[in-house]
C-alpha positions in Angstrom: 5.3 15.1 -15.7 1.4 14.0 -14.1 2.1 12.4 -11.0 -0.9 9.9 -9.6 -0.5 10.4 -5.6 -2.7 8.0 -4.9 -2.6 5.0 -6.7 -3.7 1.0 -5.3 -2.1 -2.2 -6.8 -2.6 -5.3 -4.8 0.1 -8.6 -4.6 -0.6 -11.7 -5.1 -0.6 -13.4 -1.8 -3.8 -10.6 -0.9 -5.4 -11.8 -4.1 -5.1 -15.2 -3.3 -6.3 -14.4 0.0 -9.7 -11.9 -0.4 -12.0 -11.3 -3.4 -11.1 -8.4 -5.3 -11.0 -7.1 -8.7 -8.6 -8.5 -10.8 -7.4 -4.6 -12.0 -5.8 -4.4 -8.3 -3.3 -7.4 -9.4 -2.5 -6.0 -12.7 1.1 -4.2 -12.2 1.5 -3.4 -15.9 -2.0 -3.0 -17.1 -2.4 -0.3 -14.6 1.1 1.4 -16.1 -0.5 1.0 -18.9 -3.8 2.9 -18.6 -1.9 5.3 -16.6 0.4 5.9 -19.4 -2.8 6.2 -21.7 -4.4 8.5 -19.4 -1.2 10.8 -19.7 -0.2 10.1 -15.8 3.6 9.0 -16.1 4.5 8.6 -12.2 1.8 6.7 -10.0 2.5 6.7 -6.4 1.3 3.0 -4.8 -0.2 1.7 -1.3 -3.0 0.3 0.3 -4.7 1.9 2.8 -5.0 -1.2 4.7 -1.8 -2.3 4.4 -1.9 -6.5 3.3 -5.5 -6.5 4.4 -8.2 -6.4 2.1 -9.2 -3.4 -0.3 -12.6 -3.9 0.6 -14.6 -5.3 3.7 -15.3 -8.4 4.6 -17.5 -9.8 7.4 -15.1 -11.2 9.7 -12.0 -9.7 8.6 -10.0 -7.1 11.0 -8.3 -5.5 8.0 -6.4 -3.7 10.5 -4.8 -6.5 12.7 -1.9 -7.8 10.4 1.3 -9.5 12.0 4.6 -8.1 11.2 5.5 -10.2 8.7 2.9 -10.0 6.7 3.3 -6.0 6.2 7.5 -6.4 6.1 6.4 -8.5 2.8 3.6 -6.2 1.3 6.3 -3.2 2.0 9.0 -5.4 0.2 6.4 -6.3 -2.7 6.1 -2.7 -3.2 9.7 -2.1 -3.2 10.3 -4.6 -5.8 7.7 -2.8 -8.2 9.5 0.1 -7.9 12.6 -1.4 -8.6 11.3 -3.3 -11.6 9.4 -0.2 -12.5 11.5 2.7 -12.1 10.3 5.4 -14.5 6.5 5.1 -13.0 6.4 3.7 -9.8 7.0 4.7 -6.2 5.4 3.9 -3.4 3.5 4.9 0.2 4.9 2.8 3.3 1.6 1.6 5.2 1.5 2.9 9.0 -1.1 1.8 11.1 -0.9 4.7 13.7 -2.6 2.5 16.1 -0.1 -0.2 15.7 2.9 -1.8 17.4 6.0 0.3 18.2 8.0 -2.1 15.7 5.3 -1.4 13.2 5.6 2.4 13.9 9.3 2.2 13.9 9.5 0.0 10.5 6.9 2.5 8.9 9.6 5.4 9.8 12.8 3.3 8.3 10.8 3.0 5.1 10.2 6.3 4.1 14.3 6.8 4.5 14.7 4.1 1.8 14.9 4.5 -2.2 11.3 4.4 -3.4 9.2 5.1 -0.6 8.1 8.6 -1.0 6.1 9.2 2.8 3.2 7.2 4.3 -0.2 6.2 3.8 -2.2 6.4 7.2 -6.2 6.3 8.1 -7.5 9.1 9.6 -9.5 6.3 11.3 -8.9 2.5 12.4 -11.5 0.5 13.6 -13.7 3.3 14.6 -11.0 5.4 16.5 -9.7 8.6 15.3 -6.4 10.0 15.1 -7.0 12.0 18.4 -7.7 9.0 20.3 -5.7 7.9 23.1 
């Protein structure tokens, strides 16, 4: 089996939100080319959580309510659900975040699906070793 550990799909609602390529939105045409490709297991996040892949004057990609991550994170879980055989998926964690974003990040990775985190080694120009 070729596993893809790092792997970016997009929903909807960011798509409606920010420009970005249309490929990010395309669940099965990326299991597809995958498939095509020979990789059978893709593992899926963003590395900005439900911000935008790409920046955009104006935009804190980083400074995202609650909310709007609990739904990106049950986006993803849906996927995997709908996509068993060649989807799981990385649970965002802003290490700079909230407590309750910190804590919801660590529930994640305990459920079905969720296979560890994707983190920054940098938000907004501070590094992980900053206070």
């Amino acid at each position: 089996m070729i596993v893809d550990v790092h792997a970016h799909l997009s929903p909807p609602e960011a798509g409606a939100r920010f420009p970005m390529p249309p490929s990010l939105l395309d669940v099965e045409g990326m299991i597809e080319r995958k498939l095509a490709a020979g990789i059978d297991l893709s593992v899926i996040g963003s590395p900005v959580g439900a911000g935008a892949m790409a920046p955009i004057p104006g935009v804190d990609n980083y400074a995202q309510p609650d909310d709007r991550l609990a739904a990106l994170h049950d986006w993803l879980a849906g996927l995997v659900a709908v996509y068993p055989a060649h989807l799981r998926a990385w649970a965002y964690v802003n290490p700079f975040g909230t407590d309750a974003q910190l804590a919801t990040a660590r529930d994640l990775v305990q459920e079905p699906g969720f296979v560890g985190f994707i983190v920054n080694s940098s938000v907004s120009g501070d590094y992980l070793g900053a206070p």
